[in-house]
Each structure stands twice: as C-alpha cells, then as structure tokens.
N, C-alpha and C positions, 0 to 999 in steps of 0.2 A: 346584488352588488358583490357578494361572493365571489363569483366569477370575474366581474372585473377585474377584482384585485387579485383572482391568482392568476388570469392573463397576465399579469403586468410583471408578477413574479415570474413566471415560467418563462417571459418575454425575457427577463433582465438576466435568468439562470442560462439560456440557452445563448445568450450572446457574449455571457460572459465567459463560459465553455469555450466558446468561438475564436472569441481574442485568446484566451489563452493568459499565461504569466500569473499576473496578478489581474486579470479583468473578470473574475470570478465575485472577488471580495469588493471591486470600486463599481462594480455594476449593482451590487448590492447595493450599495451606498445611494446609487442612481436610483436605486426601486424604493426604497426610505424616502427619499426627497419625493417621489409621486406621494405616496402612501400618506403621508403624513403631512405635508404642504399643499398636497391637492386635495385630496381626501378626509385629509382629520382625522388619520387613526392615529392612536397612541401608538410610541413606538416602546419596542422590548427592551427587558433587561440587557444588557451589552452580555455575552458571554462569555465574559473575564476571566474565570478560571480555568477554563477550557484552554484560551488563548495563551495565559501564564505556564500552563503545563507543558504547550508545547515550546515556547521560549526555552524553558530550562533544562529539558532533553536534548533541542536543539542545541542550545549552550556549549553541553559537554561532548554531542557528535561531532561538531564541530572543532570542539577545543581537540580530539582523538585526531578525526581527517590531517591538521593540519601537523599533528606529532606523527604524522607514518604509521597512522593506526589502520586503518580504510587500506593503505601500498602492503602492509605487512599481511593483512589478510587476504589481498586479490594475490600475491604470489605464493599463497600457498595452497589458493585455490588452483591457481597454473599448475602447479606442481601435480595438484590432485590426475586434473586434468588430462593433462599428458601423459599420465603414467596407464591411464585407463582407457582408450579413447573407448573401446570396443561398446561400451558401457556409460557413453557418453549420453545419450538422452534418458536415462535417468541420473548421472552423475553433476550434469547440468543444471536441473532446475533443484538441485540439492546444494549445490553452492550458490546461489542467487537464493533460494529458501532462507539460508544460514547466512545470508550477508544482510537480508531485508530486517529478519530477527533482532541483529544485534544493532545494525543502524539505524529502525525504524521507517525508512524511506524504499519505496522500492526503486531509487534512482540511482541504487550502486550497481544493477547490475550492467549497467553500461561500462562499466570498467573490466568485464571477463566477454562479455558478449563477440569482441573482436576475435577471443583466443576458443570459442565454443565452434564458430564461421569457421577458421583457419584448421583447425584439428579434425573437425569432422568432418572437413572437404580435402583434407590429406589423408585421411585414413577412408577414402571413400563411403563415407556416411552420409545419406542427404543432411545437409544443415537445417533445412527447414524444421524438422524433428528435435534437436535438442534447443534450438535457438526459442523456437514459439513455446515451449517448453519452461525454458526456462525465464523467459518474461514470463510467461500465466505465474511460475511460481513466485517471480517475484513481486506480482501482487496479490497474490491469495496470502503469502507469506503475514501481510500484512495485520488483519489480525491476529496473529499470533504473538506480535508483538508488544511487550510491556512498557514500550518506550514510544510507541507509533500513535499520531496523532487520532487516528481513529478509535483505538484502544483507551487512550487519556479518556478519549472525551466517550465512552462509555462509562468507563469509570467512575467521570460527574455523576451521569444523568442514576447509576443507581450506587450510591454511594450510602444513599439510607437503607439499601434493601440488604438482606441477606448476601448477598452475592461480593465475593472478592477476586480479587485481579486472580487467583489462582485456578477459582470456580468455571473463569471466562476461559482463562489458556487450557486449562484441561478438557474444554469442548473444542476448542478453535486449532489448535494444534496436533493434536490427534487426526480430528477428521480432515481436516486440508491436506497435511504430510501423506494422509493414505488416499487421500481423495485426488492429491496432484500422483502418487503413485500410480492407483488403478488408469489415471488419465494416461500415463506414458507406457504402459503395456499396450494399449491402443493404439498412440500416435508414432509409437517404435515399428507398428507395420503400417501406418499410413503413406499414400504417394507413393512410387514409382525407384527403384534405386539406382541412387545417384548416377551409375555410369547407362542407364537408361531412360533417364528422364529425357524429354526432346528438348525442354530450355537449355537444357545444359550442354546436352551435343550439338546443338545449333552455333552454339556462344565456342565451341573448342574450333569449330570450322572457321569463326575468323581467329586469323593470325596473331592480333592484338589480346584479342579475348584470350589464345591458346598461350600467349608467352604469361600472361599474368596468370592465368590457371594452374597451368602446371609447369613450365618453365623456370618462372620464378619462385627462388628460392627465400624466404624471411628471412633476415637477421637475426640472428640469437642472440637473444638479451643477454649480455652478461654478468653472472651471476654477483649479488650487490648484496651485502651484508649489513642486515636487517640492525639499525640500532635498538638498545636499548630501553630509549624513547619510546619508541614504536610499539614494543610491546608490552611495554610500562600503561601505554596511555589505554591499550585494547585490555589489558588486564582490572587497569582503574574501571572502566566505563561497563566492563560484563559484571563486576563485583557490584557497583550502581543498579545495574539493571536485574539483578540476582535479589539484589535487598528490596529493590520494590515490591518485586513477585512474593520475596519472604512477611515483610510487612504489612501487604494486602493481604495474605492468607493467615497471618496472626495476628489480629488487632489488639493481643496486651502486650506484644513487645512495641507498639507504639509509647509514645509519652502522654502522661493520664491532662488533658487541657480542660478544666474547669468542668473533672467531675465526669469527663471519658474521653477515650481515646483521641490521639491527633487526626483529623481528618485524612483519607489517601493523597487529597489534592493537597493538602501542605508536605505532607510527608515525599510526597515525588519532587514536587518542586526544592527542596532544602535539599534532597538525595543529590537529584541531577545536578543541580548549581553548584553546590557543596564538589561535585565529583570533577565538573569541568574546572572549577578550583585549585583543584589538587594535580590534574592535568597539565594545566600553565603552568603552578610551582615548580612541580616536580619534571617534566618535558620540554621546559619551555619553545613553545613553538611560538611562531612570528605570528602577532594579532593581527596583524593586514591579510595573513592566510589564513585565517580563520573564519574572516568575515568575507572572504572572496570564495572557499570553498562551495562546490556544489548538496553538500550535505544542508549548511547556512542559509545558502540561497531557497530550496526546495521547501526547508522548516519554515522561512520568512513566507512564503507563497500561500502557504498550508493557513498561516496565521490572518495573514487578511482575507485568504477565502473565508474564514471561519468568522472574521469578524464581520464581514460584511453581507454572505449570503446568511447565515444565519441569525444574525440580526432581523434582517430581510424577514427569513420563513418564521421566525417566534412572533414577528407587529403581523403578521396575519394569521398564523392560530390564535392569538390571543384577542386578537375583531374579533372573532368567528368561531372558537372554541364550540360553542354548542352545533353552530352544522356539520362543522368537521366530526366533532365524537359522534354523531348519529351516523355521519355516512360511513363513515371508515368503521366504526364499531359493528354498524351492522354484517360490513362486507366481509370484517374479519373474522366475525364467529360465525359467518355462513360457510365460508371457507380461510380457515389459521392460517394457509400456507402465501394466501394473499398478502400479506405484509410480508412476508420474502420479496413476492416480486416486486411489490413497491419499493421495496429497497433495491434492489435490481436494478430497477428501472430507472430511480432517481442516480443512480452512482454511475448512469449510461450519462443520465443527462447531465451531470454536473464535472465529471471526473474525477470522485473526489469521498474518499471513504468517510473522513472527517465529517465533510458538511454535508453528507447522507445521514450520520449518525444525529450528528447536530437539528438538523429538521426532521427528522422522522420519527427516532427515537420518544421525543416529547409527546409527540402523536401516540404514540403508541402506550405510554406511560397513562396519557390524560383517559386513554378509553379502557384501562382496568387491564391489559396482556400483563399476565406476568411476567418479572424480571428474566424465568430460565427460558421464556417461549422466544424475549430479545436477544438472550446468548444463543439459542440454536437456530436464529435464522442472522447473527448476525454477518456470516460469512457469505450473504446474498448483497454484500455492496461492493463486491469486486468483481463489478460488471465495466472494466475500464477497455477491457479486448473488445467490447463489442462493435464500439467506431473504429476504427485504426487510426487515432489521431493520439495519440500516449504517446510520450516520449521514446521509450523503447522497444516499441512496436516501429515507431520508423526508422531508431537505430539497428535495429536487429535485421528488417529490410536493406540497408544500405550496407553492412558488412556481410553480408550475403553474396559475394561477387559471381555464386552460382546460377542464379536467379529462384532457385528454388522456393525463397523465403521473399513472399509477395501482399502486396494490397491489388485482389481482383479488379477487373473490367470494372465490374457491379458490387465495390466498392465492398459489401459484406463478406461478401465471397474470399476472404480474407486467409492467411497462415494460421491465423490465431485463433478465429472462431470456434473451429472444432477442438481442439484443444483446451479452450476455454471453455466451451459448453460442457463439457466432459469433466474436467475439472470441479464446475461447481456444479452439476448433477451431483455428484460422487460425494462430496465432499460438506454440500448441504442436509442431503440425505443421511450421511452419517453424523453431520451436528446435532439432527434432532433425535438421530437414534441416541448419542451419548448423552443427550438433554433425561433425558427418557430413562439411562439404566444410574445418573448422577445424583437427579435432583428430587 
C-alpha cells in the first residue's frame, strides 16, 4: 500500500510543480483529502513554525522592498557593473549572490538581469555566460542565507542538535561562493565569442534584428537620489539578519525561558517582525506596496507550498515510518552520498528548497544521519536549473536579445545546465569537505 500512497504524493507534487504559483501547496492539500478521506491515514502535524518563520522574514523584506531598499541596492549593483564589464561573468553571479543573501529569495535577481544582457552584449561579451551565471548563483545563494525559507526550516528540523545557524552558513557559504567561482572560470570560456556565434550573426543580417542590436541606443537612467528611507530600511533589515546569525551562534545571549535558552524559531520570528516594525516607523512606506511587492508575493508562495506539500510528505512518513527508515537507511549507509541526490532530485521535482528540506530532512533525521552529514549535503537542493521552467531562467532567456541564452531543441540542453552541474559538483564537494575539517 506504500506505493500507492507515494503514487498519489509524487502525482500531487509533480502537478503541482506543473501549475506553478501556489499549485504546489493546494495540490498538497488535494493529496491529504485522498490520504486521509480515502485512505484513513492520520494526517501530520501542520508545520507551523516553519511557516511562522517565513511570514516574519517575509514581513520585514517586504516592509525594506517597499522603502527603496531592494531600488537602493540594484543601483548600486548597476553601478558595480558597468564600471567593470570586462569582469562581468564573475562580477554577475556576485551581485545576484549578495542580493539572494540579504533578501532571502532568489527572485531579485530579475531586477539586474536586464542590465547583466545589455553590458555584456555592448561590450562584446556573450551574455549567455554572465546571465546563466548569475541565475545558478542566485539560487545556490540560497542557502546561504539566514533569512531564506530553506535555511528557517533547517533550523527547525535541528534545533535540538548541536548545530547553530552559524555552523550551517559557515559550510553553506564558503563552499557555494567558491564553488559558484570555480564554476565561472569554466563557463567564462564556454560557447563561441559573441561576434562569432552563428545565432547572433544570423539575427545582425536582418535589418530589424540589426537596428535593435546595435543601432539602438538605451536611455540613461538619470541619475536619482537614493533617499534616506531607502537606506535606513537596508541598514534596519542587514542588522536583523546579523543578529540572527549572532544569536544562533551564542545561545546565552538569548533570554533564559523556563530554565534555558529562547528557542531560534522564537528568536527570528520576534527579530524579523520586531525589525519590519521599525521599517514602517521609521520609513514609512505605503502598506498597499508592501503587500503587492514581489518579495511578498514569492514569501506568500513559499508559505503554502510548505503548508501543503509538506503536510502532504510528513501523513505519509508517518503511515509508513518503518519501510521508509529500512529503505532509505539501508540505501544511505550503502552509499552517504545518496541522500544528496535525493535531495537533488526532489528540488528538480518540486521547485522548491523549502519543501525539499521540509520532506526529506525528517527522513533523514528519523534513520540516525547525523546533523553535520544534513549541513554538508544540504546545498544538493538547488537543483532548480535542471528543468528550465524557474522563473529566472525564462527571464534571463528573454532579455537576451542575442539569442545566445537559450532553452534547447531537447529541452535539457539548456544555458544553465552546464553551469549549474558545475556549480553544484564544486560546491557539494566542498560542503562535505568543510563538514569534515568543521565538525
């Protein structure tokens, strides 16, 4: 009967992939109503805190986005930008890194993505190179971050163990940074250059294609003076996210609650809430933009996928707990490196680093992996490049007016694959090396 039910699951997780938005988290919901109405399984714990976490990161990204905190920091990645182009495919996936970091999403980097196209197709650079580049970083980024919904919800799941939010970023941030590095010394000579690519000189021979190529000229933005606001709200929200990292790494400057320390998961949420707080005091930005923002929107998507597929995947470990630890237990200590790919795999299938961590993790927990073996394979759930269906994988395609930066014939054959393989070869390999000289 095992099988049925994770048919029904992997039915409900791939359609919900499918749809898109929010059809991740109401498909869920759909696989529960089988499960449990047809079937008779008990359903799971709701996983409330996890969900709480991300509300009140989301809170204060939001409450920043909508003070000119998000505008203040993509012009000064412009700035970076154009002052450097020669340098631009690693200077690219370094600002989309450092924008994922601080916003937790990697759906800011849609906001440089236009000015990464434009620079490196005026300075004769294939675009393909910094652009695929710099999407892979801004989702690998992603662990790394102490604000990001996939991070939170590790933080749950070992929140009794030894392990603190500093333990995680000091694996997760190291090996990615160097691991998205060594990936762009490679993908800096991949492909054909720019003025001899055949897409591209195909596309100069017509007329149309040739005036917007190179004809046309951009309009320069003229230059707009950053308010106060703006960098009031980015200053509030790094301090926020500084005192997390500091609190998770010292558990006595937490407050002592009935005899030891406040928990991380109270402690971020008071932080965050607290900070977007002080955001609207002190910034006030307009609450209708706040809750329209795409920061908002992204964290709101994050929170029903979570409430619903993993809901979903905990009512069927917990049927099925004993076949599960036998299989997966045995698969694992046959070979440790196989619950990477499982995570791999499921973050292909779901799109979704959160509710990777959310289902698998528990898995992983229930058959004895120690905590540092989950910090050094946790950067195998930013398998998002693998489909080209990501949001910024088709934006990155469509500001590409080269043609350079593509979804193949044969659909895998993709811009971002190699880049992406590269990426988390390098990068996993060095998470378990730093697991290794850490723990």
């Amino acid at each position: 009967m095992f099988f049925v039910h994770f048919a029904i699951v992997l039915l409900c997780i791939l359609v919900g992939a499918r749809i898109g938005g929010i059809g991740l988290g109401v498909m869920g919901g759909l696989g529960l109503l089988i499960l449990t109405f047809g079937f008779g399984l008990a359903p799971a714990s709701i996983p409330i805190d996890v969900m709480l976490m991300i509300l009140s990161v989301v809170s204060a990204a939001a409450a920043m986005q909508a003070a000119g905190g998000l505008d203040y920091m993509v012009k000064i990645a412009t700035r970076l930008i154009h002052r450097h182009p020669k340098y631009i495919t690693f200077i690219a996936p370094a600002v989309t890194y450092t924008f994922t970091i601080f916003a937790g999403t990697g759906h800011v980097a849609y906001s440089v993505l236009p000015v990464i196209a434009e620079v490196s197709r005026k300075n004769g650079i294939r675009p393909e190179r910094p652009l695929s580049m710099a999407v892979i970083a801004s989702q690998f980024a992603i662990v790394g971050s102490p604000i990001a919904a996939a991070v939170l919800t590790v933080i749950r799941y070992l929140d009794g163990s030894q392990v603190s939010v500093l333990d995680i970023l000091k694996i997760t941030i190291p090996a990615t940074v160097l691991g998205i590095f060594f990936a762009c010394i490679i993908v800096n000579k991949l492909g054909k250059e720019l003025n001899q690519d055949p897409i591209y000189l195909a596309r100069l021979e017509n007329p149309e294609y040739r005036a917007e190529l190179l004809d046309s000229v951009p309009k320069e933005e003229q230059e707009q003076t950053t308010s106060w606001h703006a960098k009031f709200s980015v200053f509030i929200f790094i301090v926020a996210a500084i005192s997390v990292v500091i609190l998770g790494a010292f558990a006595e400057l937490r407050p002592v609650v009935n005899g030891k320390p406040l928990s991380m998961v109270h402690a971020i949420e008071i932080i965050m809430l607290a900070a977007g707080a002080i955001i609207i005091l002190c910034c006030k930005p307009d609450n209708n933009v706040i809750t329209r923002g795409s920061v908002f929107h992204a964290g709101m998507r994050a929170v029903i996928a979570i409430f619903g597929i993993a809901w979903l995947g905990d009512t069927l470990i917990a049927a099925h707990l004993p076949e599960v630890k036998e299989t997966v237990s045995s698969l694992v200590h046959a070979a440790p490196w196989a619950f990477a790919l499982a995570l791999f795999v499921f973050s292909v299938l779901v799109n979704s680093q959160a509710a990777t961590v959310t289902v698998l993790f528990p898995i992983g927990l229930s058959i004895g992996l120690p905590p540092e073996i989950l910090v050094g394979t946790f950067v195998a759930v930013n398998g998002y490049f693998f489909v080209p269906n990501y949001g910024p994988i088709i934006a990155a395609c469509d500001f590409d007016i080269t043609g350079t930066t593509k979804i193949g014939k044969y659909i895998f054959n993709h811009s971002f694959m190699i880049p992406g393989l590269l990426s988390m070869v390098f990068s996993l390999a060095l998470s378990l090396l730093f697991v290794k000289l850490y723990f």
